[in-house]
C-alpha positions in Angstrom: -152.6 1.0 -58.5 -154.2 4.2 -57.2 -153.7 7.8 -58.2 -153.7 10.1 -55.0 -154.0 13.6 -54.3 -150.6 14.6 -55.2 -151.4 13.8 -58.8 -153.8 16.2 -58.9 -152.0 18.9 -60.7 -152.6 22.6 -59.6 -152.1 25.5 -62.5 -151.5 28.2 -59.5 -148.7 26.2 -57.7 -147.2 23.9 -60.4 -143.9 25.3 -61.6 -144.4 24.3 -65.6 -141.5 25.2 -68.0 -142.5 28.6 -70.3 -141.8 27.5 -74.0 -141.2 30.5 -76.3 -141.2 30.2 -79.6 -142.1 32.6 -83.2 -144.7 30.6 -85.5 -143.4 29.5 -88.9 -143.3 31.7 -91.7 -146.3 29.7 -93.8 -148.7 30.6 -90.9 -148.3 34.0 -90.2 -150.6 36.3 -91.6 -150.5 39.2 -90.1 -147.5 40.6 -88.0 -144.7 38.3 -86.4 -146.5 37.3 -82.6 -144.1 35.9 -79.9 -146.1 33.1 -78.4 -145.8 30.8 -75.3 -146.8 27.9 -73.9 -147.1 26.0 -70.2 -148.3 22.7 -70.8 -149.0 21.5 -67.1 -150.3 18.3 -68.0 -150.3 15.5 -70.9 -151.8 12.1 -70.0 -149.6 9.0 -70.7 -151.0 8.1 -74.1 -150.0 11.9 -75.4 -153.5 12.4 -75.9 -155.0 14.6 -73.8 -153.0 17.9 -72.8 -153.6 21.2 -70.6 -152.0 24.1 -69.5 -151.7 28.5 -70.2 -150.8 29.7 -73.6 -150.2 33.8 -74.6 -149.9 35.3 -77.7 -148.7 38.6 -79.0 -151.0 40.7 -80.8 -150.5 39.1 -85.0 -152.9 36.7 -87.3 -152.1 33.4 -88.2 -153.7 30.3 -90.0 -155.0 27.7 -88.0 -155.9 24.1 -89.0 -157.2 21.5 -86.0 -156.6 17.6 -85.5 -157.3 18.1 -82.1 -160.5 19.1 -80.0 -159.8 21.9 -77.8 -161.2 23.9 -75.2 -160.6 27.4 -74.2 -161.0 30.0 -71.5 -159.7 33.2 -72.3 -158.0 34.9 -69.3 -157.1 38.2 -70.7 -157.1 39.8 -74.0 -159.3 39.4 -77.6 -159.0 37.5 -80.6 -160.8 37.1 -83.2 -161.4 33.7 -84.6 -162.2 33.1 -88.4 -163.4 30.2 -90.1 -162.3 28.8 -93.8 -165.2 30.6 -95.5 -165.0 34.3 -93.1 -167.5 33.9 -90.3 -165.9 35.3 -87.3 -166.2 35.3 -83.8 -164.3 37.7 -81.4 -163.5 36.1 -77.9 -162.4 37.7 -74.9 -161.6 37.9 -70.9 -164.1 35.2 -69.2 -165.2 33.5 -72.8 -165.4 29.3 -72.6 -165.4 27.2 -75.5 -164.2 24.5 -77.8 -162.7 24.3 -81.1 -164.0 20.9 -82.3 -160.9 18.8 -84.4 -161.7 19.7 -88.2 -161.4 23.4 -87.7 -159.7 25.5 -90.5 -159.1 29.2 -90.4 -157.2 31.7 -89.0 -156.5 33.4 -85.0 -156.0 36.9 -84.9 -155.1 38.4 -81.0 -156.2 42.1 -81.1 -155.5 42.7 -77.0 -152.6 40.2 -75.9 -153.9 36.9 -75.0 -153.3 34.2 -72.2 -155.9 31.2 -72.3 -156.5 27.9 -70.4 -156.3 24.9 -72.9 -157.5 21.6 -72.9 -156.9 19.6 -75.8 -157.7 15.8 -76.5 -156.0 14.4 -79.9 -158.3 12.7 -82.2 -156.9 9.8 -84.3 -159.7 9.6 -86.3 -160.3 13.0 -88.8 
């Protein structure tokens, strides 16, 4: 069998459910963020995913069994590994989270980002 164009799935013309949703109580950190999430694509095995996700401006911890890749469309955060390096990411920033990661996410500026994320069986 052979995949055709119309599997090709296009973010700007793809009418993706918007899942809203408050993060659980254990996670927050800082504030109470409203977050949401279009995932436009996950492959058959429920592996691989991809789509838009915003956040409100709050800090929460983070903790990574999958690899993920980011492009931040608007907005800053500011990431911060287990032992307090940080990084602060913004409009037009790429780059991936590798699975293992443990820390927190704190959006300063409202965020929206392109993910990518393949889930790793193996940790």
């Amino acid at each position: 069998m052979s995949i055709g164009i119309d599997s090709i799935i296009d973010f700007s013309a793809i009418n993706t459910a918007v899942e809203r949703y408050k993060l659980a109580a254990e996670k927050r950190l800082q504030g109470d963020p409203q977050q949401q999430l279009q995932n436009h694509y996950s492959s058959d095995c429920e592996q691989f995913h991809a789509g838009v996700w915003q956040g409100d401006i709050g800090r929460w911890k983070v903790s990574y069994s999958e690899h993920e890749y980011c492009e931040i469309l608007s907005g800053a955060s500011v990431i911060t590994d287990s032992i307090g390096n940080q990084t602060t990411v913004k409009a037009g920033d790429r780059f991936v989270i590798p699975a293992g990661f443990k820390g927190s996410w704190e959006v300063l500026e409202d965020c929206r980002k392109v993910y990518v994320i393949f889930e790793s069986n193996a940790q």
